[in-house]
N, CA, C and O atoms as a MOPAC input file, in Angstrom:
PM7 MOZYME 1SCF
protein

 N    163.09300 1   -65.21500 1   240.68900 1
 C    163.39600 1   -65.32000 1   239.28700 1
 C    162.32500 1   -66.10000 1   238.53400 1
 O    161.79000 1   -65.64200 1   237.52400 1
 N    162.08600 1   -67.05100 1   238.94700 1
 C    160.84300 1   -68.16600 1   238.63800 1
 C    159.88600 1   -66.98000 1   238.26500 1
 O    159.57500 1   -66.90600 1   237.07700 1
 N    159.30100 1   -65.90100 1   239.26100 1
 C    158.07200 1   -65.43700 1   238.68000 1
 C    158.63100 1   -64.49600 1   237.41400 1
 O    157.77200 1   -64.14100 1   236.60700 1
 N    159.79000 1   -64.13600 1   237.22100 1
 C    159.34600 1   -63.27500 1   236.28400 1
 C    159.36600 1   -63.85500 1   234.81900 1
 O    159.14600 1   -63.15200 1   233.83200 1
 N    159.69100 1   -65.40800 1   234.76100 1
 C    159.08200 1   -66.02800 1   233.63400 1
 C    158.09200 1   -66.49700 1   233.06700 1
 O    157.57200 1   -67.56500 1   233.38800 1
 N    157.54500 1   -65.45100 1   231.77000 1
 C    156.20000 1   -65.86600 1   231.33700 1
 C    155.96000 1   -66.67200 1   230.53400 1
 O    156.21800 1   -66.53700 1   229.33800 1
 N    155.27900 1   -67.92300 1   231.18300 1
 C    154.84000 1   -68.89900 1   230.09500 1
 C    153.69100 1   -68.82100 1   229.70400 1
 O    152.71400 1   -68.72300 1   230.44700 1
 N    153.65900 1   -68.87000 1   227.98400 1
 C    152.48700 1   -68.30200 1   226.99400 1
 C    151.39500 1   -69.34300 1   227.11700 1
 O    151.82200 1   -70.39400 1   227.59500 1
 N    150.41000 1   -69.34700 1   226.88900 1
 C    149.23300 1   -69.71000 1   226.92400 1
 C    149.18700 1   -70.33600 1   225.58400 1
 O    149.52700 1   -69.66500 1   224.61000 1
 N    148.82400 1   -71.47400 1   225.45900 1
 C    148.02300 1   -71.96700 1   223.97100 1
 C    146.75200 1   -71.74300 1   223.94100 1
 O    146.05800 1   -72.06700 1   224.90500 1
 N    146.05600 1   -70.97400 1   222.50000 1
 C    144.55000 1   -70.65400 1   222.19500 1
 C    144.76400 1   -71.21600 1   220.65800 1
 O    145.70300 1   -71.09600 1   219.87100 1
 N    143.67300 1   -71.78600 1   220.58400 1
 C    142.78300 1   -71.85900 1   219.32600 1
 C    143.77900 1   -72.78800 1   218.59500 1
 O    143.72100 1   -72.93600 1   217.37500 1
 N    144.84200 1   -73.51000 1   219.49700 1
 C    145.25800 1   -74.36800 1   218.35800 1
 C    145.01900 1   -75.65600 1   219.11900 1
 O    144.96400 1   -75.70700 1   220.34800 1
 N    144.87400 1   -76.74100 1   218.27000 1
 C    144.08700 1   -78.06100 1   218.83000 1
 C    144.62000 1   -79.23500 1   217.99200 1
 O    145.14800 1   -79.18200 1   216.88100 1
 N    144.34000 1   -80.42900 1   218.85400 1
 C    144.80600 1   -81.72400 1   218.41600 1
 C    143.43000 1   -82.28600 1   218.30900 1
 O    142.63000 1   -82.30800 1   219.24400 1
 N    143.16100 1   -82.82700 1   216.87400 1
 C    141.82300 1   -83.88500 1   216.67900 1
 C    142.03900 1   -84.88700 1   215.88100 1
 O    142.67100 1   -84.90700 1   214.82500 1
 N    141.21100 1   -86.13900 1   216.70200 1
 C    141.23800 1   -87.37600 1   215.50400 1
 C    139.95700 1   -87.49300 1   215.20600 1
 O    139.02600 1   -87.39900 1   216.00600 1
 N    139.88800 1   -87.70300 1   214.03100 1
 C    138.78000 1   -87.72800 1   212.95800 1
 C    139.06900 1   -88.94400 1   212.24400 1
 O    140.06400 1   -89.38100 1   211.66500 1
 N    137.53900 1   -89.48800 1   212.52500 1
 C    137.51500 1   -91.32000 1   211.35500 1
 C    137.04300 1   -90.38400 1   210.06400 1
 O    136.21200 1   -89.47500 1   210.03500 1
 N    137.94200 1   -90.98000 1   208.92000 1
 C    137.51900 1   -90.74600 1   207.75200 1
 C    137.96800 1   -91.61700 1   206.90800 1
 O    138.89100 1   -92.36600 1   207.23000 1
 N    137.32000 1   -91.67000 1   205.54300 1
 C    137.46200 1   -92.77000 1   204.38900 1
 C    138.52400 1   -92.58700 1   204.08500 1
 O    138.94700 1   -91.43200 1   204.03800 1
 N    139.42000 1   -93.79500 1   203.73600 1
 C    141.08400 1   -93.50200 1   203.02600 1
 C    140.31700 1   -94.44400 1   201.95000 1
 O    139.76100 1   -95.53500 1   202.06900 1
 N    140.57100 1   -93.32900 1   200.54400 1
 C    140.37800 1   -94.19800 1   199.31400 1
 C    141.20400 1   -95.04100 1   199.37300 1
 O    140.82700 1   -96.19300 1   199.59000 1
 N    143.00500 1   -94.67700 1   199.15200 1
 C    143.69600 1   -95.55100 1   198.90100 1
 C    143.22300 1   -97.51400 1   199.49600 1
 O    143.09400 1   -98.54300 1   198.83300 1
 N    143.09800 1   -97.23800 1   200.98000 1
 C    143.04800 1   -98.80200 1   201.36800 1
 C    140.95500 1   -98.94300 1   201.23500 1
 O    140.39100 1  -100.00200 1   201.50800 1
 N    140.36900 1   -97.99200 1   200.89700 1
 C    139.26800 1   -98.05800 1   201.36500 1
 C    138.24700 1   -99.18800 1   202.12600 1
 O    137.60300 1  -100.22800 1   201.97900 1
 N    138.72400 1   -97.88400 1   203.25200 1
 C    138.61800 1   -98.00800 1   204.20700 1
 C    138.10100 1   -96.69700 1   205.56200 1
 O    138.11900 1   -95.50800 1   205.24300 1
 N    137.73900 1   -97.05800 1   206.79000 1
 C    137.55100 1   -96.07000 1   207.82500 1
 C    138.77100 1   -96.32600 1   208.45400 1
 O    139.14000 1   -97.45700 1   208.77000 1
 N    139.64400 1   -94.91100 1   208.71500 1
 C    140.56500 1   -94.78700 1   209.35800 1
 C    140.84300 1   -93.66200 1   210.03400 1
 O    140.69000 1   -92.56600 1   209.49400 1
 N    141.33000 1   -93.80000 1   211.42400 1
 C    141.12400 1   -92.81300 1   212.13500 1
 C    142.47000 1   -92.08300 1   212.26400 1
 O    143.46800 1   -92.71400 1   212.61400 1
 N    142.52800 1   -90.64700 1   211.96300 1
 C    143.61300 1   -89.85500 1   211.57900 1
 C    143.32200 1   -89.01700 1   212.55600 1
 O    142.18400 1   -88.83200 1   212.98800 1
 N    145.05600 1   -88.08100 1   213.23000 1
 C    144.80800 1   -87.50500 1   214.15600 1
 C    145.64300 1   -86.12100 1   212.94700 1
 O    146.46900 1   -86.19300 1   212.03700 1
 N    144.71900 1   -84.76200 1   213.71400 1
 C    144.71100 1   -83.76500 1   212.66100 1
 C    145.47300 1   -82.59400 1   213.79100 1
 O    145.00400 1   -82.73800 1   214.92000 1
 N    146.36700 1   -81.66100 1   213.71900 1
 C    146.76500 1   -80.25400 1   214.02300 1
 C    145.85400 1   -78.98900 1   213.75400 1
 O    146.19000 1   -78.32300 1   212.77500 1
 N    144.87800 1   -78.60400 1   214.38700 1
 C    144.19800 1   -77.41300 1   213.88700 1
 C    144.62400 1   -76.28700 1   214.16000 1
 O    145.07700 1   -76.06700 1   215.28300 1
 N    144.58000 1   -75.37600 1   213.25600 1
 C    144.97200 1   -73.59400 1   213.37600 1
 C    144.13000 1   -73.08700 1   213.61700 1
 O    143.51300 1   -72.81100 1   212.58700 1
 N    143.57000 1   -72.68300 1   214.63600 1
 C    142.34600 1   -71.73600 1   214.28200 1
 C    142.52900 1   -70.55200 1   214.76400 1
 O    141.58600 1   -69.79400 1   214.99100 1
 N    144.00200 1   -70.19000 1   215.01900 1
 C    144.49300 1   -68.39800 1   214.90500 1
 C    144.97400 1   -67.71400 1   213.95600 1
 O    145.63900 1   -68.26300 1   213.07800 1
 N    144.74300 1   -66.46300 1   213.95200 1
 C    145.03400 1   -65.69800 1   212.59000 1
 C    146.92800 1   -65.11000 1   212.05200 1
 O    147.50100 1   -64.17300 1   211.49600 1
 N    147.30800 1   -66.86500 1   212.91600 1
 C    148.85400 1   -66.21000 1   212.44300 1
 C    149.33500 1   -67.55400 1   212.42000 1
 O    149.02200 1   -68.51300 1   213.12500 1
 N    150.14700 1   -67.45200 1   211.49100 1
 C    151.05600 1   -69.28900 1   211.19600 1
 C    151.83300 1   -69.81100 1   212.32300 1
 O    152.47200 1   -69.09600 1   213.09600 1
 N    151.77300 1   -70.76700 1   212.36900 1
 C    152.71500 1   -71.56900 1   213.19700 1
 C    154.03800 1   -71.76100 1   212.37300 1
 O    153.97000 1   -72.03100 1   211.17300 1
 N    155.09700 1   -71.63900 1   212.94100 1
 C    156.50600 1   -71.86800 1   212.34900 1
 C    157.14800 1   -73.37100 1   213.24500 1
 O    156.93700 1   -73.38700 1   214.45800 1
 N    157.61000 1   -74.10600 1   212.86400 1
 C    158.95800 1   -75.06600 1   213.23100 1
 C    158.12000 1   -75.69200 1   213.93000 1
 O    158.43300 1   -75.97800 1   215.08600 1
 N    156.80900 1   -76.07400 1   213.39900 1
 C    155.91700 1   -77.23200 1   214.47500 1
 C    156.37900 1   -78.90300 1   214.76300 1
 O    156.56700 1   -79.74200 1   213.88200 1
 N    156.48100 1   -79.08100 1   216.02800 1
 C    157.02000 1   -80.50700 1   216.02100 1
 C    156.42700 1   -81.05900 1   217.15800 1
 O    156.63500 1   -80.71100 1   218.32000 1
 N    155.40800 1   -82.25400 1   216.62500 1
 C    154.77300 1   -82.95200 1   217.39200 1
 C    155.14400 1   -84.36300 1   217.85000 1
 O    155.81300 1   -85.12300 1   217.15100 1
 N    154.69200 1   -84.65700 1   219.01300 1
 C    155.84700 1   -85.65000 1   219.47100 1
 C    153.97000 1   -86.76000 1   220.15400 1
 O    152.85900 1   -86.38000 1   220.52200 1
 N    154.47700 1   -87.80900 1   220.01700 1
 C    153.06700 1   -88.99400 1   220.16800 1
 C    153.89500 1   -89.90600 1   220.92500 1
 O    155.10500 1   -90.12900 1   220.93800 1
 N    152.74300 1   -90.44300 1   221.64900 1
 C    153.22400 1   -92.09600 1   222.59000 1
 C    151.83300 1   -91.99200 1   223.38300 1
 O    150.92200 1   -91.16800 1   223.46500 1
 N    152.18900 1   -93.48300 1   224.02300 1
 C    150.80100 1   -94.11400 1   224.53500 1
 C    151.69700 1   -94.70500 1   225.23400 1
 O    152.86700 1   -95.03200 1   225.03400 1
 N    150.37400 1   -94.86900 1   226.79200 1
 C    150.66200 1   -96.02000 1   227.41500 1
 C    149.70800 1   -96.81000 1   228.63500 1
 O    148.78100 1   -96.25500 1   229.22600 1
 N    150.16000 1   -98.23600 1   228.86700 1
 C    148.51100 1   -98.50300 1   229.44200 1
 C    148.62000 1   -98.71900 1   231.18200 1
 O    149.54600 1   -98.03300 1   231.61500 1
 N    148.04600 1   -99.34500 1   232.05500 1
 C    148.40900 1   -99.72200 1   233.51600 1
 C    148.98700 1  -100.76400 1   233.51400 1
 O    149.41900 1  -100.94000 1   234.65400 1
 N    149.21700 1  -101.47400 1   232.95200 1
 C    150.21500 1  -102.40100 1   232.67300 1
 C    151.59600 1  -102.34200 1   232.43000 1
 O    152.44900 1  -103.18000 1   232.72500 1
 N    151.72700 1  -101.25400 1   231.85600 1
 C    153.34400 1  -100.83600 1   231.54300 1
 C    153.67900 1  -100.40100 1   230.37400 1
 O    154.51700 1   -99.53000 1   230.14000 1
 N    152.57000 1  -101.42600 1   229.06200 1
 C    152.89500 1  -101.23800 1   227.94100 1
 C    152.59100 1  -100.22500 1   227.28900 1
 O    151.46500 1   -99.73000 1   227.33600 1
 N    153.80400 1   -99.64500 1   226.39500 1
 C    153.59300 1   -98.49500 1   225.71600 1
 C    153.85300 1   -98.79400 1   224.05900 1
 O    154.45500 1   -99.76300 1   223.59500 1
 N    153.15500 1   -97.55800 1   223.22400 1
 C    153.36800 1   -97.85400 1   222.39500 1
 C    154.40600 1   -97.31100 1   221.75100 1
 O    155.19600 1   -97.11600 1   222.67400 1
 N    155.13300 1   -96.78600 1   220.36300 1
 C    156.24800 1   -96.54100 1   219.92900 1
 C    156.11800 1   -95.12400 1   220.31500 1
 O    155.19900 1   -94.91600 1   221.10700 1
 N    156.82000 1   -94.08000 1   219.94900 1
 C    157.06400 1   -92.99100 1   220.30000 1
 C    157.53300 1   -91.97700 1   218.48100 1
 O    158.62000 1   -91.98100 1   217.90300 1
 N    156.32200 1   -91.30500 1   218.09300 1
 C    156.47400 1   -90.59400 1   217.08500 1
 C    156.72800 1   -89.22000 1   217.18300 1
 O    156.48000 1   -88.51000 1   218.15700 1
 N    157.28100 1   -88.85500 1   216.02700 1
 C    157.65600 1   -87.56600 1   216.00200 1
 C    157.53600 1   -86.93600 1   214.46100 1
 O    158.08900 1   -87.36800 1   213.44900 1
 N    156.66300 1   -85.80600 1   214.58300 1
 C    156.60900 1   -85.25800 1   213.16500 1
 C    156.80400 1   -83.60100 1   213.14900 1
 O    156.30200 1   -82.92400 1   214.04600 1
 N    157.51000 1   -83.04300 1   212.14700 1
 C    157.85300 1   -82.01500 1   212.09700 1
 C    157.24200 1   -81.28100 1   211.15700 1
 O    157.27500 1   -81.76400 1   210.02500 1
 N    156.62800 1   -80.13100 1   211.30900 1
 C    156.32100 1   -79.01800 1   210.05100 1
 C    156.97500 1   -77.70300 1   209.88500 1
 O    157.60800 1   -77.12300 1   210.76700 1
 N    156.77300 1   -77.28700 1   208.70700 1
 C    158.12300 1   -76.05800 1   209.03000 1
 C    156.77200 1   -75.21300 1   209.04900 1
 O    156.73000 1   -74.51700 1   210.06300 1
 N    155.83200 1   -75.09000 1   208.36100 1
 C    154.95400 1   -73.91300 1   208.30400 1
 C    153.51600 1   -74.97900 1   208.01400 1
 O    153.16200 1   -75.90300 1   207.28300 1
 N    152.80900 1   -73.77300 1   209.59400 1
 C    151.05800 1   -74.44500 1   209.16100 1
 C    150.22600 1   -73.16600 1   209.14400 1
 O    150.26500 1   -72.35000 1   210.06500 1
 N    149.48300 1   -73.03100 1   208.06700 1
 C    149.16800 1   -71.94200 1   207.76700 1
 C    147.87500 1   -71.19300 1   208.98500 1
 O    147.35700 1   -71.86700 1   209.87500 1
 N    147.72700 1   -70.48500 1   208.86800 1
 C    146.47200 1   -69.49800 1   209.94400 1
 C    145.24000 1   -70.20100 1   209.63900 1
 O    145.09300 1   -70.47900 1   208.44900 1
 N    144.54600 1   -70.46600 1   210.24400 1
 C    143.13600 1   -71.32300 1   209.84800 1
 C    143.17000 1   -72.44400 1   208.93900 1
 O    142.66400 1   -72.55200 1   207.82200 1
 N    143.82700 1   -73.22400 1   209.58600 1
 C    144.03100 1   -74.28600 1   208.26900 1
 C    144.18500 1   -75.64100 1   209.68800 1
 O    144.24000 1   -75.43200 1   210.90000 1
 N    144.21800 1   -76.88500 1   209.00000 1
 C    144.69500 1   -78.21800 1   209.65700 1
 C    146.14400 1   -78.57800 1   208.62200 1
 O    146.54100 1   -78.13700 1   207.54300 1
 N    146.60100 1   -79.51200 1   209.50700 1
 C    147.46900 1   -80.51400 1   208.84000 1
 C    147.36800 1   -81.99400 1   209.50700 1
 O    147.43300 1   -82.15900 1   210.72500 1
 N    147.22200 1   -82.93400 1   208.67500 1
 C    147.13500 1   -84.16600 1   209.01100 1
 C    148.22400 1   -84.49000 1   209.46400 1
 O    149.28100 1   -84.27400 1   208.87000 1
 N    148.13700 1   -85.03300 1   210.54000 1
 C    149.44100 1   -85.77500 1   211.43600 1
 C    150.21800 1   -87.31600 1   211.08900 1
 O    151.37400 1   -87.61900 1   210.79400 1
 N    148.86700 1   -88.14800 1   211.30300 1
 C    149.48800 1   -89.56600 1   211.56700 1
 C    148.04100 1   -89.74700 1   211.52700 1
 O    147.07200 1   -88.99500 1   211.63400 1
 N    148.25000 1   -91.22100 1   211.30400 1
 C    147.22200 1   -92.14800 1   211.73000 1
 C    147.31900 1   -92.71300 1   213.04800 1
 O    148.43400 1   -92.62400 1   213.56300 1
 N    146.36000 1   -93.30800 1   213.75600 1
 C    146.35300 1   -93.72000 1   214.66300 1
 C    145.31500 1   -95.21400 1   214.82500 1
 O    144.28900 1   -95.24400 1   214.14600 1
 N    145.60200 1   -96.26100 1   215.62700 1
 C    145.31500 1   -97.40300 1   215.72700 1
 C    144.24900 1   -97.20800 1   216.86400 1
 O    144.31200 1   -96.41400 1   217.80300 1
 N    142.92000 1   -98.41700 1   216.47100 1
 C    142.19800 1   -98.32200 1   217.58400 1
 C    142.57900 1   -99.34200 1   218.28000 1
 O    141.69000 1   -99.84100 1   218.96900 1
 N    143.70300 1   -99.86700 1   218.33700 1
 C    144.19200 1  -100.60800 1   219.33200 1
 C    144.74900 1   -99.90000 1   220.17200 1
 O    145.17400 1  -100.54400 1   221.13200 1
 N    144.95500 1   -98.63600 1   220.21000 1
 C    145.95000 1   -98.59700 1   220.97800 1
 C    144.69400 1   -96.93300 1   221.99700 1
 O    145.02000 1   -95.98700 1   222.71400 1
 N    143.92400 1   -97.21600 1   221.69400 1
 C    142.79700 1   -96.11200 1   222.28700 1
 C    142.12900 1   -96.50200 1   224.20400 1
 O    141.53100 1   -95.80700 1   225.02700 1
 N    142.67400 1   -98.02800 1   224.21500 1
 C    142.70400 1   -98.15900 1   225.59500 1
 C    143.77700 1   -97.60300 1   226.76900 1
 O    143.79800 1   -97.93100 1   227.95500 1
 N    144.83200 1   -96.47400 1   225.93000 1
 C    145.96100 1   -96.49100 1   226.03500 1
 C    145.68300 1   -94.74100 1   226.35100 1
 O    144.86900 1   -94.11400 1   225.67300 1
 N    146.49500 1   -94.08300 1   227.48500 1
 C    146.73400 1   -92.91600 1   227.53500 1
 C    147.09800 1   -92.55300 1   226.29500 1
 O    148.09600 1   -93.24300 1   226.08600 1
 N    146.90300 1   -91.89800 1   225.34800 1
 C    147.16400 1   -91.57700 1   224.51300 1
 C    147.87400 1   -89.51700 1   224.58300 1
 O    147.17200 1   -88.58000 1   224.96300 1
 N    149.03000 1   -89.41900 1   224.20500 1
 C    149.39700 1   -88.10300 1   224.48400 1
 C    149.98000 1   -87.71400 1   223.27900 1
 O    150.49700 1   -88.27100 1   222.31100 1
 N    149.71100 1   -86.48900 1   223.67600 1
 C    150.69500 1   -85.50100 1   221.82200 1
 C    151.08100 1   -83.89000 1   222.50000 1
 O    150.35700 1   -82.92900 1   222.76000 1
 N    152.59700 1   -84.12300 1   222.63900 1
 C    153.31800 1   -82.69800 1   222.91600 1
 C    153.26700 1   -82.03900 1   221.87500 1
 O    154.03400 1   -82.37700 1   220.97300 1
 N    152.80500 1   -81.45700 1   221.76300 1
 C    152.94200 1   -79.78600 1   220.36200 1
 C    153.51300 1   -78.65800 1   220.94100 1
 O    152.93500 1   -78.04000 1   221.83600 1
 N    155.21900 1   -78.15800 1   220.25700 1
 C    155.84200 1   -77.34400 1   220.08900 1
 C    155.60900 1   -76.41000 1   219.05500 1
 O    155.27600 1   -76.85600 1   217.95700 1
 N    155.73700 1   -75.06700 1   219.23100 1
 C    155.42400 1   -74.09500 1   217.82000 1
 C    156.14600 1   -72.84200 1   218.30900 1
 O    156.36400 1   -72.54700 1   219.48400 1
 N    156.45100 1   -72.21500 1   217.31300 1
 C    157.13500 1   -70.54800 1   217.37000 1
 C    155.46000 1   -70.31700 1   216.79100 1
 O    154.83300 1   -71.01200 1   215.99200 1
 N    154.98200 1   -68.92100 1   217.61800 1
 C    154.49100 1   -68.29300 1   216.77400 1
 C    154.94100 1   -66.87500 1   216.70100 1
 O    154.44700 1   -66.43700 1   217.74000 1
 N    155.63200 1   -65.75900 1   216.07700 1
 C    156.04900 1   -65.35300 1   216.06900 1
 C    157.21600 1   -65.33900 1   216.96900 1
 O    157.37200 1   -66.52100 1   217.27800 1
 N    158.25100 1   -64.52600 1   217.64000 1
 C    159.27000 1   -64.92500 1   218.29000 1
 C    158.98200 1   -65.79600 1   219.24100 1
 O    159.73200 1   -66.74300 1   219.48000 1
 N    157.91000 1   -65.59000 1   219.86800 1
 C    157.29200 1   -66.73400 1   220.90700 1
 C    157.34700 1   -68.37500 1   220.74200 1
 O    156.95100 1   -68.92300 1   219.71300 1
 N    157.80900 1   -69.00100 1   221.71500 1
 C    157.78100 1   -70.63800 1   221.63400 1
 C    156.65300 1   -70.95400 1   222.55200 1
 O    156.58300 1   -70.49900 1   223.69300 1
 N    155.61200 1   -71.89300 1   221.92000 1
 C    154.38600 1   -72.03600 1   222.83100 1
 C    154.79900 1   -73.90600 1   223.24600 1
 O    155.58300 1   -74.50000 1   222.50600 1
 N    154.37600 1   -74.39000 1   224.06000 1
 C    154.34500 1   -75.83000 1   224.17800 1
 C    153.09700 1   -76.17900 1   224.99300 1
 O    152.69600 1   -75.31700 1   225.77600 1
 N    152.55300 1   -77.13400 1   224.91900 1
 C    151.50200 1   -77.82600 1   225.47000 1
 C    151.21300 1   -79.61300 1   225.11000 1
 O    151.33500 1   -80.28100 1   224.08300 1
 N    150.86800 1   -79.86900 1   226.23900 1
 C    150.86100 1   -81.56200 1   225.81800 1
 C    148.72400 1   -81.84200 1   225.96100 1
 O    147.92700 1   -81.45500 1   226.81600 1
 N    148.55200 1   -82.58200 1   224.80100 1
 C    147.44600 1   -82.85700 1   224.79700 1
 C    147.30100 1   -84.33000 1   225.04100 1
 O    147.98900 1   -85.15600 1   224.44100 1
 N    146.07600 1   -84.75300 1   226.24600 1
 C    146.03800 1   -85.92900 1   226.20100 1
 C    144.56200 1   -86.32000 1   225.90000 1
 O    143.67300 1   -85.48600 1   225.72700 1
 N    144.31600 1   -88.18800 1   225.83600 1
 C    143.25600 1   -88.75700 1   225.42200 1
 C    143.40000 1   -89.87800 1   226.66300 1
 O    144.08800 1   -90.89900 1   226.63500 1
 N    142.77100 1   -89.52200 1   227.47700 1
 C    142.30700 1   -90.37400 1   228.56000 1
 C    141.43700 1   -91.80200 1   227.97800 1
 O    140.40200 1   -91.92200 1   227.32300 1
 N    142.26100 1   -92.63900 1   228.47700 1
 C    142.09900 1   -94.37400 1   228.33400 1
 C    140.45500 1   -94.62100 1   228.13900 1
 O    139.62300 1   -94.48800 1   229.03600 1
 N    140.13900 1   -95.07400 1   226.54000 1
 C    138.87700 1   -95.42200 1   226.23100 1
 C    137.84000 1   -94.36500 1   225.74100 1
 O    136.65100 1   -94.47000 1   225.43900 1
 N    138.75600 1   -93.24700 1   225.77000 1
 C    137.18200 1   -91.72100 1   225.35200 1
 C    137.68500 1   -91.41000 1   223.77300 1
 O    137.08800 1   -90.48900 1   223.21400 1
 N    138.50200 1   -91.95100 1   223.18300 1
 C    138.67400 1   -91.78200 1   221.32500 1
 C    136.89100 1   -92.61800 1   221.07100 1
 O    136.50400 1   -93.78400 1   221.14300 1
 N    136.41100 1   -91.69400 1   220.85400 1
 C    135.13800 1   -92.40500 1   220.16700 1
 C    134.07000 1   -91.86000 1   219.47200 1
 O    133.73200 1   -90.75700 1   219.90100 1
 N    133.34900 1   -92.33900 1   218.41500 1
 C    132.81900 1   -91.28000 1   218.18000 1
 C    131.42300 1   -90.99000 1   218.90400 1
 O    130.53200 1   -90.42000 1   218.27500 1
 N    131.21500 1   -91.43600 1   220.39700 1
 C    130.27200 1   -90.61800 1   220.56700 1
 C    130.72700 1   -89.58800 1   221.26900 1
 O    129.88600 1   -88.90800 1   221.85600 1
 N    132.28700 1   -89.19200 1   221.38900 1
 C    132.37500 1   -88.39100 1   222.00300 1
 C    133.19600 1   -87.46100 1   220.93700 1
 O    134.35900 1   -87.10200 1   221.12000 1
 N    132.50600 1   -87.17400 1   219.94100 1
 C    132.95800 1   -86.27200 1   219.03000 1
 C    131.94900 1   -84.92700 1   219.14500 1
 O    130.78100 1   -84.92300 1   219.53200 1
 N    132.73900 1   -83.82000 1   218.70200 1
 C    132.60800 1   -82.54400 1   218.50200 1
 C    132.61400 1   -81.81000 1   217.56800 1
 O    133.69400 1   -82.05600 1   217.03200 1
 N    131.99200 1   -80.85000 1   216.83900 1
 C    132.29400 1   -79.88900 1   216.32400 1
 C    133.80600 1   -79.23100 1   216.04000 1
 O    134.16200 1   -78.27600 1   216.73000 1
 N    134.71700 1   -79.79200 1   214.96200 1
 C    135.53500 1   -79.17500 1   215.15500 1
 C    136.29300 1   -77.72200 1   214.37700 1
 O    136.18500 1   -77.92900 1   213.16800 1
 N    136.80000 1   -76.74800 1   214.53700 1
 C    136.85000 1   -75.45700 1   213.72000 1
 C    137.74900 1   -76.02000 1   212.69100 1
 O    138.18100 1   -77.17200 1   212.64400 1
 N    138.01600 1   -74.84200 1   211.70500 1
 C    138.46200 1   -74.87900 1   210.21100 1
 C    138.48900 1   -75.93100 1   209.66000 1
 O    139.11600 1   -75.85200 1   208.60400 1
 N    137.80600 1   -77.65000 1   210.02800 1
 C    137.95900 1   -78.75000 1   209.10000 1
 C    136.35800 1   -78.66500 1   208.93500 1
 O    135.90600 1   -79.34200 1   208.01200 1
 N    135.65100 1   -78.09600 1   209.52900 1
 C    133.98400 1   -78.09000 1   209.32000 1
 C    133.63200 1   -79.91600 1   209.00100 1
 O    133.15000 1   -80.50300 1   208.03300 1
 N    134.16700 1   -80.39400 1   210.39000 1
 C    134.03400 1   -82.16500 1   210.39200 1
 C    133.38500 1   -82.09200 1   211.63100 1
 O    133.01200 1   -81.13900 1   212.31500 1
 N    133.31800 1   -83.64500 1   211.80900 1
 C    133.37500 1   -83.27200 1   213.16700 1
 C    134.24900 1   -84.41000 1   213.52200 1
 O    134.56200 1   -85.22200 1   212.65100 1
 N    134.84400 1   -84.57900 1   215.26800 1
 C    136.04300 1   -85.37600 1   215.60100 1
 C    136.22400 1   -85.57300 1   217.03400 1
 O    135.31800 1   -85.09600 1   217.71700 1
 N    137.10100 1   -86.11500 1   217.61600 1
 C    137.46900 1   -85.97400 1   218.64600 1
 C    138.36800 1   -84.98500 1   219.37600 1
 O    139.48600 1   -85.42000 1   219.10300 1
 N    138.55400 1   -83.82900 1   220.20200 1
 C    139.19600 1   -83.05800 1   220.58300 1
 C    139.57400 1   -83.41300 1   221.67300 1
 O    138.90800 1   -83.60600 1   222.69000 1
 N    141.23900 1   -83.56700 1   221.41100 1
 C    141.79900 1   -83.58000 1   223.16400 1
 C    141.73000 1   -82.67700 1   223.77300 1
 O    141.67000 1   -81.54800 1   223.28600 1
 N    141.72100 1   -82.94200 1   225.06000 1
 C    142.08900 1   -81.71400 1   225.80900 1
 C    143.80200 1   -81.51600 1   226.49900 1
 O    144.10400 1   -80.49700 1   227.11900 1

């Protein structure tokens, strides 16, 4: 029975944090972004965040919901602390895309949020950090 359930593959959609200027506090602040870079919307997106270190300590546990993210587009998530970048850092992303439910957990291995390890990233034409 096990084999004849197919679990879908995630493509072209991605988790990135990107340092950028916040007028409001102006300031550099590092924001973690949802990218689309398939040619069909995501429906009932709900992303789920936490950290944690070899020590034990973790950090709070977030959760953000979108009802619709458009086809080639980002949506800004959350901010994120560089305190807390010594820290497994993880983000489960749930999505319908069409009847299909996709899930995948993206992580940030302890100490690599940085920007020399930034990339090229699609539809924000920035560049950022990409989990894998």
């Amino acid at each position: 029975m096990k084999k004849d359930i197919v679990i879908p593959v995630v493509k072209d959609v991605h988790i990135a944090i990107i340092k950028e200027w916040n007028e409001d506090f102006t300031s550099q602040d590092w924001m973690v972004y949802l990218i689309n870079d398939t040619r069909e919307p995501l429906e009932s997106v709900m992303i789920m965040s936490r950290g944690k270190n070899r020590d034990g300590r973790k950090t709070s546990t977030l959760r953000h919901a979108f009802k619709l993210v458009a086809a080639k587009s980002a949506m800004k998530v959350e901010l994120i602390m560089e305190e807390v970048f010594p820290f497994l850092n993880e983000f489960v992303l749930t999505y319908f895309s069409g009847p299909t439910l996709y899930d995948k957990t993206f992580m940030a291995a302890p100490n690599t949020i940085s920007e020399k390890n930034f990339t090229a990233l699609p539809v924000l034409d920035k560049e950022g950090f990409l989990l894998k």
